[in-house]
Residue frames as qw, qx, qy, qz and C-alpha x, y, z in Angstrom:
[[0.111, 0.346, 0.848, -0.386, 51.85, -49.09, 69.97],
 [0.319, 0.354, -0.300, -0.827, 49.98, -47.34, 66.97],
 [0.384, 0.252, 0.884, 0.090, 46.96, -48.94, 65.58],
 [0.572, 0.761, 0.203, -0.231, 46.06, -46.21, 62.73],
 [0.350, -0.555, 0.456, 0.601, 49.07, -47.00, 60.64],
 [0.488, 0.380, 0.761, 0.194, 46.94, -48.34, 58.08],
 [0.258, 0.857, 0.332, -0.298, 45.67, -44.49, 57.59],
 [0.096, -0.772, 0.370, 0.509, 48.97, -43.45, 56.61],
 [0.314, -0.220, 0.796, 0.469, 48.56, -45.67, 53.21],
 [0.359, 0.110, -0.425, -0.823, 46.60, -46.43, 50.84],
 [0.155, -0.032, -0.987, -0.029, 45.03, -49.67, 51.98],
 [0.275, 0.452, 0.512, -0.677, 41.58, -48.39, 53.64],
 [0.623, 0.470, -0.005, -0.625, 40.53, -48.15, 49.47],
 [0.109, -0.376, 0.842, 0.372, 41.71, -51.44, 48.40],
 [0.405, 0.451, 0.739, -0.295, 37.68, -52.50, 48.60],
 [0.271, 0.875, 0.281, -0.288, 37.07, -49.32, 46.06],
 [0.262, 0.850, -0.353, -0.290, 39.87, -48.31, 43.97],
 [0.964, 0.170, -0.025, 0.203, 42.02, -50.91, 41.89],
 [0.664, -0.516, 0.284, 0.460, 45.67, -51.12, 42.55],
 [0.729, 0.245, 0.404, 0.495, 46.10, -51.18, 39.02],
 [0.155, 0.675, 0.101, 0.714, 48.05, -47.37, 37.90],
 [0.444, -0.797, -0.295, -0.285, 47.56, -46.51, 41.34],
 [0.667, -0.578, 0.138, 0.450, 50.97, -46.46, 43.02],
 [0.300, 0.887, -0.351, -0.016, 53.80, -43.69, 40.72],
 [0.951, 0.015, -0.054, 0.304, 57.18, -45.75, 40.15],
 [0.477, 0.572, -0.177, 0.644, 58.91, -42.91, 40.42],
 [0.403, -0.576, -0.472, 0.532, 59.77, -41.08, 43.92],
 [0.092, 0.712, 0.238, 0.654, 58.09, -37.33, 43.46],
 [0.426, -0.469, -0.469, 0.615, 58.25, -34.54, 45.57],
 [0.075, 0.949, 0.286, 0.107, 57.08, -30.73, 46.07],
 [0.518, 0.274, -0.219, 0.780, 60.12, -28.33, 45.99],
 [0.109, -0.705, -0.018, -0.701, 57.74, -25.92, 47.60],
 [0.769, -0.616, -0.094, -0.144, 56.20, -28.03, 50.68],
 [0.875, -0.198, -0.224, 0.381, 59.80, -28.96, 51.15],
 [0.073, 0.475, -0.134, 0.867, 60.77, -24.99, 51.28],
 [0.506, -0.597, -0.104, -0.613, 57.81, -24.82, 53.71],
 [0.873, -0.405, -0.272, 0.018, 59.50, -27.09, 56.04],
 [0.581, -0.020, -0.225, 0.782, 62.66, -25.71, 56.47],
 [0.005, -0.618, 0.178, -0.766, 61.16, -22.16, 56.62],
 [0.656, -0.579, 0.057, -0.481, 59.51, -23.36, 60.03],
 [0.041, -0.537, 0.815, -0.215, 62.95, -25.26, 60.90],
 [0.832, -0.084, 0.380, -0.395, 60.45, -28.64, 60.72],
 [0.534, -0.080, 0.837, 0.085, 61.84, -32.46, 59.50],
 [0.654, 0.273, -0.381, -0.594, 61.16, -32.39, 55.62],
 [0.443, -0.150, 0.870, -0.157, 58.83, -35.25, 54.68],
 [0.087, 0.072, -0.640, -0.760, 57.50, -37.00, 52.22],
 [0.477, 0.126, 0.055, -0.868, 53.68, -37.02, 51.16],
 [0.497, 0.110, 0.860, -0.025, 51.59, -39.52, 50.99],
 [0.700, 0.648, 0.199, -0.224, 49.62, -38.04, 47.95],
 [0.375, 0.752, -0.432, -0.327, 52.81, -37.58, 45.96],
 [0.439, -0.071, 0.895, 0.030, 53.20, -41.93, 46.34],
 [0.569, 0.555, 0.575, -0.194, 49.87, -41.63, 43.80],
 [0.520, 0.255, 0.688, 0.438, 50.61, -42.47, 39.97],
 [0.089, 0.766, 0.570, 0.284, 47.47, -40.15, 38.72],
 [0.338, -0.902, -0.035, 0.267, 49.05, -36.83, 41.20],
 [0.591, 0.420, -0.065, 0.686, 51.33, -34.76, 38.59],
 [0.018, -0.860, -0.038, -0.508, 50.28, -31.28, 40.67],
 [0.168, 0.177, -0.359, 0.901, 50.56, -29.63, 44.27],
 [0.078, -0.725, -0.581, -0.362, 47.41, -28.77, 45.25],
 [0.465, -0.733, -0.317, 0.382, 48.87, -26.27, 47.93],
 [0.197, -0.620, 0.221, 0.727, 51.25, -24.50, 45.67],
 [0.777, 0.542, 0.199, -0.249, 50.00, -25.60, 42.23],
 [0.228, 0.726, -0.604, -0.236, 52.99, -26.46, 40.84],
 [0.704, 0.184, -0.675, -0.118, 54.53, -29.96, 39.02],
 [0.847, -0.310, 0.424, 0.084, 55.88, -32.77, 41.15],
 [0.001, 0.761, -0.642, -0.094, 59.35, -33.16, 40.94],
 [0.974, -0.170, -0.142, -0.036, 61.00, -36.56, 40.65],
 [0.425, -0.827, 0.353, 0.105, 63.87, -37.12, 42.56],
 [0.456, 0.691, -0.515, -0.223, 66.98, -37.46, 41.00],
 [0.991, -0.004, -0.113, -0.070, 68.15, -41.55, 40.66],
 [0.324, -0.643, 0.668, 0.189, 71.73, -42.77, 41.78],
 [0.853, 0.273, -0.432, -0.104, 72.54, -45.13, 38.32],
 [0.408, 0.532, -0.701, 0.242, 75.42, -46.59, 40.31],
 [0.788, -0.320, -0.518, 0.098, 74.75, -48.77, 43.21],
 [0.122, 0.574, -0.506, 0.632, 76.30, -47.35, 46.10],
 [0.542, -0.421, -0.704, 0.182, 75.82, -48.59, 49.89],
 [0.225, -0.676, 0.074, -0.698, 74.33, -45.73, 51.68],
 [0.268, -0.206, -0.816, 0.469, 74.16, -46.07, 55.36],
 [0.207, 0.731, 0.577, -0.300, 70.67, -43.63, 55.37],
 [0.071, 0.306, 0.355, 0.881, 69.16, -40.99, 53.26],
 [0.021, 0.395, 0.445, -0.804, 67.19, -38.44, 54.39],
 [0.285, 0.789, 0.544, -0.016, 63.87, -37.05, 52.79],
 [0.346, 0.910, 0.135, 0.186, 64.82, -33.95, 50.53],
 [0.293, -0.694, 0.524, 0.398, 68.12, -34.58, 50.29],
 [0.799, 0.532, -0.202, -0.192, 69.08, -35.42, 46.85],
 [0.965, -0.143, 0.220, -0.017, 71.06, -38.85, 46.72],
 [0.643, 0.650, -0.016, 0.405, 73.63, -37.36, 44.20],
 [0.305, 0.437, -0.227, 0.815, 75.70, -34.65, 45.63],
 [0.392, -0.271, -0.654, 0.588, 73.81, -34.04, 48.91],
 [0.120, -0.432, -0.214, -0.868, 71.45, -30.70, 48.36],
 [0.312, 0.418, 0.577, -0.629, 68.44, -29.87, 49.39],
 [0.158, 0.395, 0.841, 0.334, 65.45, -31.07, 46.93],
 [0.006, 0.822, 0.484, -0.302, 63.95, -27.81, 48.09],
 [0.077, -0.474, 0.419, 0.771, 66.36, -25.64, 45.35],
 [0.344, 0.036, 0.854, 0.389, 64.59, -27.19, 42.92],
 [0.087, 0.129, -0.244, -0.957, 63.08, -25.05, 40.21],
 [0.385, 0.372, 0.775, -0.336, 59.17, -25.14, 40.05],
 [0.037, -0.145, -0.709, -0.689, 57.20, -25.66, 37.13],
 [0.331, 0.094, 0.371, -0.862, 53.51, -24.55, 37.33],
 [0.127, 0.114, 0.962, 0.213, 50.86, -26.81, 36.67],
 [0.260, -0.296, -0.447, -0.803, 47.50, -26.49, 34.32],
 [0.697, -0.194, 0.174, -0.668, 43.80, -26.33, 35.90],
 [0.839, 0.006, -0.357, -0.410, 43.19, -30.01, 34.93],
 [0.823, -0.064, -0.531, 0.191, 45.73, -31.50, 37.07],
 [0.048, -0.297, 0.609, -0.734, 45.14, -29.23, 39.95],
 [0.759, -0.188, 0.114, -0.613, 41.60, -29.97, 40.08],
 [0.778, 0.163, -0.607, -0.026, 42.72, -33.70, 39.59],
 [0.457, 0.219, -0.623, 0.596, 44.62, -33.39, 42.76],
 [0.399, -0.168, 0.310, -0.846, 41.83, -31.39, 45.20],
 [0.907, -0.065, -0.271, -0.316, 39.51, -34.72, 43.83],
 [0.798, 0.053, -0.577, 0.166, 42.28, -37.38, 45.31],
 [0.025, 0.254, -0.565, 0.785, 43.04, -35.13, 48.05],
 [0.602, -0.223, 0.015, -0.766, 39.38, -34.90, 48.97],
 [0.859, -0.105, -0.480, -0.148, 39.10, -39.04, 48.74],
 [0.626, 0.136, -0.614, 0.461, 42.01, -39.14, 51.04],
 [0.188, -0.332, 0.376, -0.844, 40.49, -36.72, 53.79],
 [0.659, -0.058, -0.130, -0.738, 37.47, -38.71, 53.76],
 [0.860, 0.043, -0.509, 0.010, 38.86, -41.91, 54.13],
 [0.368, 0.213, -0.641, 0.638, 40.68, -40.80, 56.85],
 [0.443, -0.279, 0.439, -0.731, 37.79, -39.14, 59.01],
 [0.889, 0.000, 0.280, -0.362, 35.51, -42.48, 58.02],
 [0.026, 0.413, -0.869, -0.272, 37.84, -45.09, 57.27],
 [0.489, 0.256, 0.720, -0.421, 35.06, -47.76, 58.02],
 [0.581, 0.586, 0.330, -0.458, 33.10, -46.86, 54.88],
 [0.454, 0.697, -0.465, -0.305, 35.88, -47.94, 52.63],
 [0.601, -0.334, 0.675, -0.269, 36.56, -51.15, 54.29],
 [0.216, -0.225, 0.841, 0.442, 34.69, -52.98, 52.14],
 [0.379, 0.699, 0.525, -0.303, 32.07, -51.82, 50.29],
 [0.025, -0.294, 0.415, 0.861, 32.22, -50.69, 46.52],
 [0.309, 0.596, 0.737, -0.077, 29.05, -49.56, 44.77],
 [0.014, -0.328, 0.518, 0.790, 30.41, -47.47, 41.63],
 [0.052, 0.246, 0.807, 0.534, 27.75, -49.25, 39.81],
 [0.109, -0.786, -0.575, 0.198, 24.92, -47.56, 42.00],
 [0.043, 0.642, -0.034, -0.764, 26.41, -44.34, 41.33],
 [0.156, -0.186, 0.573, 0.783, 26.73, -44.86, 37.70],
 [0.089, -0.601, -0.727, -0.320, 22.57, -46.22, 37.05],
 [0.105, -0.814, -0.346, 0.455, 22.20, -42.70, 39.51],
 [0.128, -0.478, 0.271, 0.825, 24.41, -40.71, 36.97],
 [0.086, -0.098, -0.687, -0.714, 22.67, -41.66, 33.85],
 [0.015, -0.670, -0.731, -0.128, 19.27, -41.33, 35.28],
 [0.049, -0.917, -0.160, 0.363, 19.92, -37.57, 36.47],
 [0.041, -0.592, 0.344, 0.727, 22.07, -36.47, 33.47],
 [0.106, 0.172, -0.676, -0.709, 21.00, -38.37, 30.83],
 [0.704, -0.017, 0.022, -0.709, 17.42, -39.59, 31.84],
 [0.740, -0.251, 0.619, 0.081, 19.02, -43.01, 32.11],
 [0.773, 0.619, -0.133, -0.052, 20.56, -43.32, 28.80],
 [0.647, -0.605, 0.341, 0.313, 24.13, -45.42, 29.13],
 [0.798, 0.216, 0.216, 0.519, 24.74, -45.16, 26.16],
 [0.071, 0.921, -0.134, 0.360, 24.78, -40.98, 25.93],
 [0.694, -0.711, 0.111, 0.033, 26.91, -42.11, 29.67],
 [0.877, -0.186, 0.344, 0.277, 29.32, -43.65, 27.77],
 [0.445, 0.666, 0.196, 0.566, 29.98, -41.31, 25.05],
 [0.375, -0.898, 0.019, -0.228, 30.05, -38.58, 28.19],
 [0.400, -0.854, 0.318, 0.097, 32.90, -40.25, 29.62],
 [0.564, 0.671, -0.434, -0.207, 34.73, -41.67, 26.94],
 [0.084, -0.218, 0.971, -0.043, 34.93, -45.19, 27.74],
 [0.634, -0.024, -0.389, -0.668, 32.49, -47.63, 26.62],
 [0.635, -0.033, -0.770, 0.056, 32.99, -50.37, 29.20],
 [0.007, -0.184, 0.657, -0.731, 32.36, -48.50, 32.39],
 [0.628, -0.173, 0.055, -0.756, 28.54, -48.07, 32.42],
 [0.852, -0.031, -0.473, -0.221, 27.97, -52.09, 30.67],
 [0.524, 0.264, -0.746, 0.317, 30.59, -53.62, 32.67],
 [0.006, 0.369, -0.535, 0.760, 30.20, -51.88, 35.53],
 [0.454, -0.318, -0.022, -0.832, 26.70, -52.36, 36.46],
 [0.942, -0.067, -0.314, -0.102, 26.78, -56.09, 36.75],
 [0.837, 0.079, -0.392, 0.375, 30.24, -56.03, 38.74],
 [0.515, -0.842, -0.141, 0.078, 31.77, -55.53, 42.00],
 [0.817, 0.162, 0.003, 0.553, 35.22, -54.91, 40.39],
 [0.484, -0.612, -0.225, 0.584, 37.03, -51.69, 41.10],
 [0.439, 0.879, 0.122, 0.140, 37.74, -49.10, 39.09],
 [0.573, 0.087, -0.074, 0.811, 41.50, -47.53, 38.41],
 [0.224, -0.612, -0.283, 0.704, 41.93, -44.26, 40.13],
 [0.178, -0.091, 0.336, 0.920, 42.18, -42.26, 36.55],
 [0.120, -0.235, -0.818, -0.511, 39.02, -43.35, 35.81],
 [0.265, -0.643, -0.718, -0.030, 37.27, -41.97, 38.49],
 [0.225, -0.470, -0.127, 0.844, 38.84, -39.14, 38.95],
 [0.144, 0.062, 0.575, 0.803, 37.28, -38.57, 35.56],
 [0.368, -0.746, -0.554, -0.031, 33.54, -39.62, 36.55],
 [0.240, -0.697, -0.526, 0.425, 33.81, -37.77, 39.57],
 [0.074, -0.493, 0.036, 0.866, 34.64, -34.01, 37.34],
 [0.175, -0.190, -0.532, -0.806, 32.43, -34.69, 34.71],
 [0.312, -0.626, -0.666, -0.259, 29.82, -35.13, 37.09],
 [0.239, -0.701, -0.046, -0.670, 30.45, -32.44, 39.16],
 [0.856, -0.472, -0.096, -0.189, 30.57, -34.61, 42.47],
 [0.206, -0.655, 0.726, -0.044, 33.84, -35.90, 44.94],
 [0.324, 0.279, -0.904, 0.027, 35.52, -39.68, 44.58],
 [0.064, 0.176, 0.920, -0.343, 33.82, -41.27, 47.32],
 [0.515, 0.182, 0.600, -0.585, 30.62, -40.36, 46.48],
 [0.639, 0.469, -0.396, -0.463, 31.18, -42.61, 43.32],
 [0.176, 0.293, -0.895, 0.286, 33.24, -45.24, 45.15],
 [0.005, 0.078, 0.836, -0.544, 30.35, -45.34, 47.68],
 [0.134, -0.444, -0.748, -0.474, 27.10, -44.88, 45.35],
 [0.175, 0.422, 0.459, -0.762, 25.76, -41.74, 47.48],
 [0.188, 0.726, 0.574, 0.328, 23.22, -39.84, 45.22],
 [0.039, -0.503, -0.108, 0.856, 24.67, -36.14, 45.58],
 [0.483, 0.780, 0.335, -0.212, 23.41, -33.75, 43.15],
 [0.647, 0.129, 0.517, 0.545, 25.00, -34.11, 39.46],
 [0.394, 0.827, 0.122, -0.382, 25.81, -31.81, 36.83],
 [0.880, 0.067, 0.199, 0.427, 27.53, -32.13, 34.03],
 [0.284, -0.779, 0.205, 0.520, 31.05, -30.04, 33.59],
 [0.026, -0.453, 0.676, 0.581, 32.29, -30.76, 30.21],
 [0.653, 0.611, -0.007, -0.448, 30.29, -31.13, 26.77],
 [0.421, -0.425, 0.620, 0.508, 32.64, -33.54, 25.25],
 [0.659, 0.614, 0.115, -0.419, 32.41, -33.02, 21.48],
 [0.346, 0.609, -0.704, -0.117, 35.34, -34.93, 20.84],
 [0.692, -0.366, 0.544, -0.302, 34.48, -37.94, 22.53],
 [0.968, 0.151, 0.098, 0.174, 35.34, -40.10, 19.28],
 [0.102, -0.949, 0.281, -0.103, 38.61, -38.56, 19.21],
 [0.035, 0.476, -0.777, 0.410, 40.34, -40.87, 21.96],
 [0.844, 0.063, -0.431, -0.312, 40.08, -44.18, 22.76],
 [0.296, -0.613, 0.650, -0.338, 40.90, -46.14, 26.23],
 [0.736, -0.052, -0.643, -0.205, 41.30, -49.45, 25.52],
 [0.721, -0.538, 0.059, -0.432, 39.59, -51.94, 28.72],
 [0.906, -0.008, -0.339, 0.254, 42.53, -53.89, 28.98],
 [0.621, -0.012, -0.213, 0.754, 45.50, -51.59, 29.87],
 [0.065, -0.817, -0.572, 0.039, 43.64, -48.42, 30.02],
 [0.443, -0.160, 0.379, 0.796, 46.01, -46.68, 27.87],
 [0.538, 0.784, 0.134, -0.277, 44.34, -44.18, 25.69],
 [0.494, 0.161, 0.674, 0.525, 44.94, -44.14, 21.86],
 [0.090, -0.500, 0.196, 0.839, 44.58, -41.23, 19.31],
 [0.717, 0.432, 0.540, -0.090, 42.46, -41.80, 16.67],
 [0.579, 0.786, 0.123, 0.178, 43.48, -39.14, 14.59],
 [0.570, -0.044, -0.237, 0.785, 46.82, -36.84, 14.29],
 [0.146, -0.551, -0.055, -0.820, 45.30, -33.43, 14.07],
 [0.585, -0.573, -0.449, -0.358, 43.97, -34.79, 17.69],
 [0.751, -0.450, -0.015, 0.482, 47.11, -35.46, 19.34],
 [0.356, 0.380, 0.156, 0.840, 48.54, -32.46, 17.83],
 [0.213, -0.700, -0.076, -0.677, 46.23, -30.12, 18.88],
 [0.739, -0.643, -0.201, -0.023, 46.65, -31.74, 22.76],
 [0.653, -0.320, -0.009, 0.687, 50.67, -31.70, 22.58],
 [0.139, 0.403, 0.066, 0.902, 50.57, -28.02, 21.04],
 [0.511, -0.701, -0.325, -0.376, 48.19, -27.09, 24.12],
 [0.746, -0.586, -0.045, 0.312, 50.31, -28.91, 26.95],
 [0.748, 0.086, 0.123, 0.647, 53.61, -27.46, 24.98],
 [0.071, -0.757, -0.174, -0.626, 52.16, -23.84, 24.98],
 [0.537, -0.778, 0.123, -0.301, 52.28, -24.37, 28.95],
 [0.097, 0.605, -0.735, 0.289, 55.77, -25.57, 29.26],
 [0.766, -0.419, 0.397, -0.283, 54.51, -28.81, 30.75],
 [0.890, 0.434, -0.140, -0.012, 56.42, -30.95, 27.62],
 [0.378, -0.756, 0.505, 0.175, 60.05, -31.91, 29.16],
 [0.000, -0.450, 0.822, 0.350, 60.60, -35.00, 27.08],
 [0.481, -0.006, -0.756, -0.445, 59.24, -38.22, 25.34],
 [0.281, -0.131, -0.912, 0.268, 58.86, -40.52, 28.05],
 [0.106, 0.285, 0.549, -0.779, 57.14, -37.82, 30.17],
 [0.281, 0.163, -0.275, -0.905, 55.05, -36.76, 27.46],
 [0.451, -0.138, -0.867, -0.162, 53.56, -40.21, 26.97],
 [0.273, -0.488, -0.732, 0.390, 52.52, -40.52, 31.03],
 [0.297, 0.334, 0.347, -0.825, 51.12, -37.05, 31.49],
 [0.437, 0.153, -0.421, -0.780, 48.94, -37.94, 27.97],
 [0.657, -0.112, 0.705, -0.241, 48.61, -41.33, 29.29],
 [0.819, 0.487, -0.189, -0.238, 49.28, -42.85, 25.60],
 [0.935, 0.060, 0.217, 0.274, 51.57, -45.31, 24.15],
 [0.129, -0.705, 0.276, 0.641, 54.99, -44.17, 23.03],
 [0.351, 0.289, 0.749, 0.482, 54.08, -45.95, 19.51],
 [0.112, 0.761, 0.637, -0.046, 51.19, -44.33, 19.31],
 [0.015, -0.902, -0.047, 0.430, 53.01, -40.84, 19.59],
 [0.215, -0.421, 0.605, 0.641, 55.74, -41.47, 17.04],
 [0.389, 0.486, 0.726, 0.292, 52.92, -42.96, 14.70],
 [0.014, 0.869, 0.495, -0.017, 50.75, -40.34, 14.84],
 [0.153, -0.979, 0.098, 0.092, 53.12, -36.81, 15.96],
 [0.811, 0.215, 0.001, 0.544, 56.90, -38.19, 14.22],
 [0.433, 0.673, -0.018, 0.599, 57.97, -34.71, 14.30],
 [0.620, -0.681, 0.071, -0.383, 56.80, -34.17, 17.77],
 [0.915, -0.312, 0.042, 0.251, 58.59, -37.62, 18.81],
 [0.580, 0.327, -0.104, 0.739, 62.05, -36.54, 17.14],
 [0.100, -0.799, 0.117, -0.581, 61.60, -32.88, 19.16],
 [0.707, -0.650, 0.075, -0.270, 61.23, -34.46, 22.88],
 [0.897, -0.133, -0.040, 0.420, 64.05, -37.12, 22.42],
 [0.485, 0.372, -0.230, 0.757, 66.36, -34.27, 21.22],
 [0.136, -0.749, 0.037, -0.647, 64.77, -31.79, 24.05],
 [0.919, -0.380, -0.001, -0.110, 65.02, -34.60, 26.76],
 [0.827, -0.030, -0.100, 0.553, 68.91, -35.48, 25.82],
 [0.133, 0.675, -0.043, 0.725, 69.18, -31.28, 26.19],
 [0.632, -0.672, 0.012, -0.385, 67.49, -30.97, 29.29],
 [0.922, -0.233, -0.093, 0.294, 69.57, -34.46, 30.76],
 [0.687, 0.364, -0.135, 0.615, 72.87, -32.46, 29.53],
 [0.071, -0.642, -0.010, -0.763, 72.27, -29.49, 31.18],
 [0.819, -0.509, -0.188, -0.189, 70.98, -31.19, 34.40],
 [0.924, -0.161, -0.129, 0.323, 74.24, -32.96, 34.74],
 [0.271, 0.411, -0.205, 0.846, 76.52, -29.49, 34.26],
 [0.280, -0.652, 0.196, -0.677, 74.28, -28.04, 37.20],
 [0.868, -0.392, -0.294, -0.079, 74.25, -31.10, 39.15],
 [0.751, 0.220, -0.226, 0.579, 78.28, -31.28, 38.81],
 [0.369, 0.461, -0.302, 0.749, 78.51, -27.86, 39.89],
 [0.649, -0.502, -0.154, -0.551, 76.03, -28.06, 42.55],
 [0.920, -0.301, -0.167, 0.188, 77.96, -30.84, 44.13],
 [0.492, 0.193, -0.247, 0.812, 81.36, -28.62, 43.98],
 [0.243, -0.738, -0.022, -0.629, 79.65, -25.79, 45.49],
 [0.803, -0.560, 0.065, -0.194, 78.90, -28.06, 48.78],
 [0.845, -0.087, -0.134, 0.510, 82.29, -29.55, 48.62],
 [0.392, 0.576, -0.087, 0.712, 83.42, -26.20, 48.36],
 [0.400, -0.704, 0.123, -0.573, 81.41, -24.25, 51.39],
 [0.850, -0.516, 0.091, 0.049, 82.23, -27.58, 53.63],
 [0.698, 0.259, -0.117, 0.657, 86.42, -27.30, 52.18],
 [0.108, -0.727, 0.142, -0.663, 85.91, -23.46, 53.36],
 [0.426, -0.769, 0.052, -0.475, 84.92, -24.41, 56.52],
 [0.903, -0.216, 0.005, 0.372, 87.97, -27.11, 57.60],
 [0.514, 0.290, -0.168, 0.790, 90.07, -23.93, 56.54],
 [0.383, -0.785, -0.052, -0.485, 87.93, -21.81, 58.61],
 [0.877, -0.476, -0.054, 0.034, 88.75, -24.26, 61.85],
 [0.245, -0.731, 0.637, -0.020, 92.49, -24.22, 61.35],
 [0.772, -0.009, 0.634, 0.042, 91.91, -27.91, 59.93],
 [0.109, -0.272, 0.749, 0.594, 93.87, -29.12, 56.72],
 [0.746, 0.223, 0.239, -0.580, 91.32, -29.61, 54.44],
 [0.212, -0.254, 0.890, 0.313, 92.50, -33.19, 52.67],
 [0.596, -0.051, -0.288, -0.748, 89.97, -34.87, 50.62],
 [0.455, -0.197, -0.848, 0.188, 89.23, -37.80, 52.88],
 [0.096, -0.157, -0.416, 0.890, 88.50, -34.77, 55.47],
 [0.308, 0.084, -0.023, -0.947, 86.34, -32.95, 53.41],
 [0.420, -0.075, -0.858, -0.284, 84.41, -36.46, 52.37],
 [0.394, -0.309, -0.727, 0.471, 83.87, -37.18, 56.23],
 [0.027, 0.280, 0.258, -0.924, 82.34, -33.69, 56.79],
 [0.510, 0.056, -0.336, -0.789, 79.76, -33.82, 54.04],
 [0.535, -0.304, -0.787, -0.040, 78.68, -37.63, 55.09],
 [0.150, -0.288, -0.776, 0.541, 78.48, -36.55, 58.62],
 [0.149, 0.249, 0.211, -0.933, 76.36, -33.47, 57.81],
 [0.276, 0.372, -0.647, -0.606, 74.72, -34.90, 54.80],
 [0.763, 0.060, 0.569, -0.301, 74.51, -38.79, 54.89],
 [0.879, 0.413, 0.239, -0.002, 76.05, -38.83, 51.27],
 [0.523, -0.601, 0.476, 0.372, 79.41, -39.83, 50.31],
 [0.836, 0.505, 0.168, 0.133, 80.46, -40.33, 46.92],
 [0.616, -0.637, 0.338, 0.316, 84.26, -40.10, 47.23],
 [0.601, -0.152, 0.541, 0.568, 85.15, -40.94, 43.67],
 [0.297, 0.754, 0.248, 0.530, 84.15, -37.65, 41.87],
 [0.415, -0.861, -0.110, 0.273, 85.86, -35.76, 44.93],
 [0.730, -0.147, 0.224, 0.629, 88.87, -35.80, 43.54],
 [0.428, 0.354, 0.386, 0.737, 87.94, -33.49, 40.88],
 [0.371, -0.768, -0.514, -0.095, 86.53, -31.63, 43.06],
 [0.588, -0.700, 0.083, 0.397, 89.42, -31.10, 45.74],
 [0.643, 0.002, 0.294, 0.708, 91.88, -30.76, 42.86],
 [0.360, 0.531, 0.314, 0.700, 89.63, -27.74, 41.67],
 [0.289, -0.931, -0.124, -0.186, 88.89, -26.07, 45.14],
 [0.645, -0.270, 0.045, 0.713, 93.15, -26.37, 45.70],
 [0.440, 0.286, 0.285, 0.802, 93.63, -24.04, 42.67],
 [0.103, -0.807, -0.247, -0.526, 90.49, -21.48, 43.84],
 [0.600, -0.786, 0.000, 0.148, 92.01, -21.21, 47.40],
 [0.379, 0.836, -0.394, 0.044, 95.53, -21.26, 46.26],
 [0.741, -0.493, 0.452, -0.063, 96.76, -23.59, 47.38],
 [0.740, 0.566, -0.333, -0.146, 99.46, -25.38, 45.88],
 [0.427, 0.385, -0.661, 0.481, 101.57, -28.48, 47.02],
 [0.579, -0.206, -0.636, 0.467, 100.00, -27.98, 50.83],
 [0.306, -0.381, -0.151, 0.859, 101.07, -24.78, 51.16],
 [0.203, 0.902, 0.338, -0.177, 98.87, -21.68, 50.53]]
């Protein structure tokens, strides 16, 4: 009997923010917030900012978003619990944090901010979008109304022209951009207030990089440009592998092998490292738990069989995966001694 489920989504900006980039295909999560729930014995859950595409950070602990690890195999769960990993049954809250840069905390405090705001005044996102009233207010108080200096300011030439004449939305990246070079929150670009503007970032590279108005993909002009950006993000450990490297830059993955070959050949080989390495701690991660829940059917006085131990980790758990026990049980016989049955 709930009639603010709408708040809990995204739909209150569908008037003001395009869909397009705006939902993450991937399922992400905070290793920390999900520490903070268990220390206070509370139901981990999952975030509605960490559903948003453009949200690599935290903004509470500054650190990455995680993505949770994929089952390749089909299986037929009967449920899954929030921060439990689908593999081997953890907690998503062991997971090692990575600390994230200024640009995609402050990225996050902006989308947080939109989302606080929409909640206290949902109303005013309904349906009303007047981006173009903010933008003829940004270029008369930063640039004396020059759009074209606007447009060089935020490196896109199609926002001012386009914009001014149209009631079309904007993609979330794109205003998270506006709203930190001008100094100002999301909604009051979404909703053409008139706060007071300043500008945060001189961009002397502004021919550089290139967002084309279709897909709204940036593009490298030069290499020495994308070089100097993936030796920046790679200085701060934020560089895990190709694929990723591409979405936090927001570029084609042509575009990087054109331009950064040596770069591309590094990530694929540091990505099939990383994957290898993942899959030895996953493996042993899952024996561990088969191991502490095998302990505790010998603890009881209860044979531990592997059908037993299978039935204990689903009940506690919710995830069964029965046909890598084997190697399991066959290696927690040999650490208990067991041999045959018989200790």
């Amino acid at each position: 009997m709930r009639n603010d489920l709408a708040l809990r989504t995204l739909l209150p900006l569908r008037a003001c923010v395009s869909f397009l980039k705006l939902l993450s295909r991937h399922e992400r999560f905070c290793p920390s917030c999900y520490r903070d729930n268990e220390s206070v014995d509370r139901p981990k859950y999952n975030r509605l900012l960490w559903a948003i595409q453009y949200v690599e950070a935290c903004p509470l602990h500054n650190v990455l978003l995680e993505t949770v690890p994929k089952v390749h195999k089909r299986q037929a769960y009967t449920f899954w619990l929030p921060g439990v990993s689908r593999i081997d049954g953890t907690s998503l809250s062991n997971k090692k944090t990575r600390k994230a840069n200024q640009w995609q905390i402050r990225s996050a405090h902006l989308i947080v901010e939109l989302l606080d705001d929409m909640h206290r005044c949902p109303e005013k996102f309904s349906d009303l979008n007047r981006t173009s009233e903010f933008i003829r207010h940004a270029a008369n108080t930063l640039f004396d109304g020059n759009l074209a200096r606007l447009e060089k300011y935020f490196d896109n030439k199609n926002i001012p022209k386009n914009h001014c004449n149209s009631r079309s939305p904007l993609s979330l990246p794109l205003l998270v951009k506006m709203a930190e070079r001008c100094g100002c929150k999301i909604s009051d670009v979404v909703l053409g207030n008139n706060p007071k503007l300043r500008r945060t970032l001189e961009n002397a590279n502004a021919g550089a990089v290139v967002i084309h108005r279709r897909s709204g993909v940036r593009s490298f002009k030069t290499s020495d440009a994308l070089l100097a950006e993936l030796e920046k993000l790679d200085k701060l450990g934020l560089l895990i592998n190709l694929s990723q490297t591409c979405r936090l830059l927001d570029v084609n993955v042509s575009c990087l092998q054109l331009l950064a070959p040596a770069f591309a050949t590094m990530l694929v080989q540091r990505g099939r490292d990383l994957r290898r390495t993942e899959k030895l701690a996953r493996q042993e991660r899952g024996f561990n738990e088969y191991w502490k829940y095998f302990q505790e059917l010998l603890a009881e006085g209860i044979k531990p069989t592997r059908s037993k131990v299978a039935d204990r980790i689903f009940q506690r758990t919710g995830v069964k995966r029965s046909f890598v026990y084997s190697k399991f049980h066959t290696r927690a016989l040999r650490l208990a001694g067991i041999v045959d049955g018989k200790t």
